[in-house]
N, C-alpha and C positions, 0 to 999 in steps of 0.2 A: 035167282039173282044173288052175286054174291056180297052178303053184309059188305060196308063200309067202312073201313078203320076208324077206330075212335081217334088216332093222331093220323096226319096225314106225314110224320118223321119222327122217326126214335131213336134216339142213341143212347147206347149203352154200352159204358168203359172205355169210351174213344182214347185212344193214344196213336200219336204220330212222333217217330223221331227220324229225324233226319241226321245219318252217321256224319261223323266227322272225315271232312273233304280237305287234304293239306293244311292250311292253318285253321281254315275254320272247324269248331270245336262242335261236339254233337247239339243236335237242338231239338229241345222235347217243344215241340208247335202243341200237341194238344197232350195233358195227361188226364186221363180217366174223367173224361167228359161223361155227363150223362143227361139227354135234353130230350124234352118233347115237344113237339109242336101243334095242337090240338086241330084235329080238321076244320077248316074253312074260316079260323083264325085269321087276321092279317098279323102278323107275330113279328116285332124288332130284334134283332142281332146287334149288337153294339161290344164296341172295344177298344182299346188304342190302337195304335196303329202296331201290328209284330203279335197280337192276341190270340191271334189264331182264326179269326174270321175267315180268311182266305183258304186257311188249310180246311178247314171244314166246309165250306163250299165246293172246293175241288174232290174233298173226298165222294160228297154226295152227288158230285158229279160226274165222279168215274173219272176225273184228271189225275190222280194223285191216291196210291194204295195206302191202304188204312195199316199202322203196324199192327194193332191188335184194339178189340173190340168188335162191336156189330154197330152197323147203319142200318135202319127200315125204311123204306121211300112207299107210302101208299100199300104198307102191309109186304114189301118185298123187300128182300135180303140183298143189299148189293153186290154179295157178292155169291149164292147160293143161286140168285135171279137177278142175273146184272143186266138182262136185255130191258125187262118187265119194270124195271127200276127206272133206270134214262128214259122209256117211253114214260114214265109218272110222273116224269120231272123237267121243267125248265126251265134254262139258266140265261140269266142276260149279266154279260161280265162286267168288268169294272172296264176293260181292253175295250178299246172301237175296232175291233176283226172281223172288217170285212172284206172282201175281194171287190176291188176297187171299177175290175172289167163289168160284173154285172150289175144290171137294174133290180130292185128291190123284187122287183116280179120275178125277176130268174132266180135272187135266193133266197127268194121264198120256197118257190115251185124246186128246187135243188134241196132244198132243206126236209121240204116233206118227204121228197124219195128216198134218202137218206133214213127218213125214221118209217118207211113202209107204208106210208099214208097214199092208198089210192085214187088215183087221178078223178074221182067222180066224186070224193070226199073231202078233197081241198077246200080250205076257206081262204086261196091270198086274194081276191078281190076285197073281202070280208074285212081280214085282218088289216090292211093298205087302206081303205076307208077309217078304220077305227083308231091308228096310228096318224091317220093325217098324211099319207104319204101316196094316198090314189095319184094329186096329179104327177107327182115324180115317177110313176110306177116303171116306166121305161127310159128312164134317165140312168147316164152309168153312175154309179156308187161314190165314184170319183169325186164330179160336182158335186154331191149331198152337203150340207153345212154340217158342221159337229151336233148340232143338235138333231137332225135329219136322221144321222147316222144311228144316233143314241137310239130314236125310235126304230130303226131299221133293226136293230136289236133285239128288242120289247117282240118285235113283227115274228123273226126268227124263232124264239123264243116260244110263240104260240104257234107253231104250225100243227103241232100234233096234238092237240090241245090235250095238254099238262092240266092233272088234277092240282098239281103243286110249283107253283113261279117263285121263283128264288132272281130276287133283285140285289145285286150286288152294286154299293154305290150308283144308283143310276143317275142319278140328277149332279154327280160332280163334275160342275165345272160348263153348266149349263142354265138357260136364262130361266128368270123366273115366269113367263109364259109359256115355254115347254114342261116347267114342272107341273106347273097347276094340269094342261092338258096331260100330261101323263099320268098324274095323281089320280084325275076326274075319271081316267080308263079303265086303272087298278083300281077304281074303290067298286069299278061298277064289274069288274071279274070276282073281286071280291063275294062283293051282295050277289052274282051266282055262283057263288059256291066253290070258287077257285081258293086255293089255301094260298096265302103273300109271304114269304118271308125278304126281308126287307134288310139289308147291314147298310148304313150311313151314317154320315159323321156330320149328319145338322139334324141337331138333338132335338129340334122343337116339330121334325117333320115325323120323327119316332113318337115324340111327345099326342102332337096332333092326329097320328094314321091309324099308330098301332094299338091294339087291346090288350096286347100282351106283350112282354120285353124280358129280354136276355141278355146280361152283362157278362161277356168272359174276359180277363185278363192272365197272361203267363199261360194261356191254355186250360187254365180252370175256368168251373163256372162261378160266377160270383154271387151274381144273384138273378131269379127269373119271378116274376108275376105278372095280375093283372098292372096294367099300365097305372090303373087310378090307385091298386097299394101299394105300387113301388112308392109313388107318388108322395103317399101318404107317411113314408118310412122318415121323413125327414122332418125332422120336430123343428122347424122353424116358419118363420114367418116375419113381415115387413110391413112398417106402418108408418107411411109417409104423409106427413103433416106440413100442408102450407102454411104458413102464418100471416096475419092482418100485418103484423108491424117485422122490422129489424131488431135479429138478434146479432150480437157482438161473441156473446159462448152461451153455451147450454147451461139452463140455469142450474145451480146446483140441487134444488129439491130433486130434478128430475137424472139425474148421476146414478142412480138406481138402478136405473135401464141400462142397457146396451142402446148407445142411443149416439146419434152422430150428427153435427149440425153442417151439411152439404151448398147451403151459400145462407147468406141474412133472411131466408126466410122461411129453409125446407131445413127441417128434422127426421131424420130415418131413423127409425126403432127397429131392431130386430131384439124378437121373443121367442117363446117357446111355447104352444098350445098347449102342451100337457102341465106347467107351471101356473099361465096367469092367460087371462083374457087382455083381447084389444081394451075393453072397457075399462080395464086395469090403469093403461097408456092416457087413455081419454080425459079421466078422472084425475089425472094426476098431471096433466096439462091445463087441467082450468083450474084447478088448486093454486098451480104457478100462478096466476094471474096472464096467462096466456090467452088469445082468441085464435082461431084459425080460421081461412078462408076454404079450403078441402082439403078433406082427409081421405085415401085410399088406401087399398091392403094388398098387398101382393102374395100368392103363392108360393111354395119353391118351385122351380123349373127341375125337369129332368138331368139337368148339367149339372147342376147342383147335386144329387143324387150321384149322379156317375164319378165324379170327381171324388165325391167322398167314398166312395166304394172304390174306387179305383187307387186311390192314395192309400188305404186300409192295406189292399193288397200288397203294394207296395212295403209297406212299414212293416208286414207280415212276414216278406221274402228277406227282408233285411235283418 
């Protein structure tokens, strides 16, 4: 049996340019990328919007030739083993494309033949059940709701069943009861062993899913880790204080702080962990002569993170 890849994607030196077409002027999409994807990860792709996300998903997907560098999909060469590769891989786009004439069950059953999958091996009852789309199964594509479609996607996407799912935006522009069910399905491909890679642009769904994350901006990589030390990279912190009584301004002992008074009776502190403790805050609120009714502590959020490495980038190119 053949070993496993320790990644389930590799790249190495990715560049993409796209020549210059009458005015518009040449555009380097991705320069000398180099990314892992650790097998059976569920892994975040994040970026603004022109990052490069897209160009790298079609690369890996065989939409869109690479200028130079290598892609590995499942230990294959996309382009030395480009069959071996798209059967290792699959993609649910950000596009709702589908053929409008057939019902989920025809392309499904259209989709497998397509990737060589024989008639005695199919799973679309399977996959139609697990999608939520059995009773539509013979319904044309047509009627489907946008959210229907979205799944109809996810469906395609598994016919050959992919060691490696590459979700591109999937839940944009879609209710929050088909995310949760979509989520619940991925996390449970996941836990067997399917590798997720994920690009969306609701940070708290990156935050919440994935274990690991990837920022590229201008086609660099910016930054990649586990989710909880990107996390941790942001020296800040929020400590929000209710108070017993009305204030009119922040008292001046407490001027110290970075410290903002948000109506007559909530004080927001922000600090820095590696400087001074909450305790710090605490203390120096009942010094005031202050009482409070609750105090909580917020984290930084992932946006927060991104923002700031994203703006870095920025300041950098400039």
């Amino acid at each position: 049996m053949t070993d496993l890849p320790e990644n389930a994607v590799e790249i190495r030196d990715l560049s993409k340019v796209y020549k210059a077409q009458g005015r518009r002027p040449e555009m380097h999409a991705l320069s000398g990328l180099n990314l892992d994807v650790p097998r059976g990860s569920f892994f975040g792709l994040l970026g603004p919007n022109g990052a490069g996300k897209s160009t790298l998903i079609n690369i890996m997907a065989g939409l869109v030739l690479k200028s130079s560098g290598n892609v590995r999909i499942w230990g294959h060469d996309i382009t030395d083993h480009t069959r071996a590769a798209k059967r290792a891989i699959g993609v649910v786009p950000q596009e709702l494309n589908i053929d409008p004439y057939f019902s989920p069950r025809e392309a499904l059953e259209v989709q497998a033949g397509l990737y060589g999958v024989p008639k005695s091996e199919r799973r679309t009852d399977e996959i139609l059940e697990a999608v939520g789309l059995m009773d539509k199964s013979d319904a044309y594509a047509r009627t489907l709701s946008g959210g229907m479609r979205r799944r109809l996607l996810v469906a395609k996407a598994l016919v050959h069943t992919p060691p490696v799912l590459v979700l591109d935006e999937p839940t944009a522009g879609v209710d929050v009861e088909l995310r949760r069910q979509l989520w619940t399905y991925v996390r449970k491909l996941n836990a067997e062993g399917v590798t997720v890679l994920l690009t969306t642009h609701y940070l708290e769904e990156a935050e919440e899913l994935c274990d690991r994350i990837a920022i590229i901006n201008h086609g660099k990589l910016i930054a990649c880790d586990e989710t909880k030390n990107l996390m941790g990279k942001l020296d800040s912190k929020r400590v929000i204080v209710m108070l017993t009584e009305d204030l009119t301004a922040v008292p001046e002992s407490l001027c110290q702080f970075q410290v903002e008074l948000k109506n007559e009776r909530e004080l927001e502190f922000t600090y820095q962990p590696s400087q001074m403790k909450s305790s710090d805050i605490i203390s120096a609120i009942q010094d005031a002569g202050l009482k409070f009714a609750e105090l909580t502590t917020q984290e930084p959020e992932l946006e927060d993170i991104f923002v700031q490495l994203t703006s870095q980038t920025k300041e950098d190119a400039a």
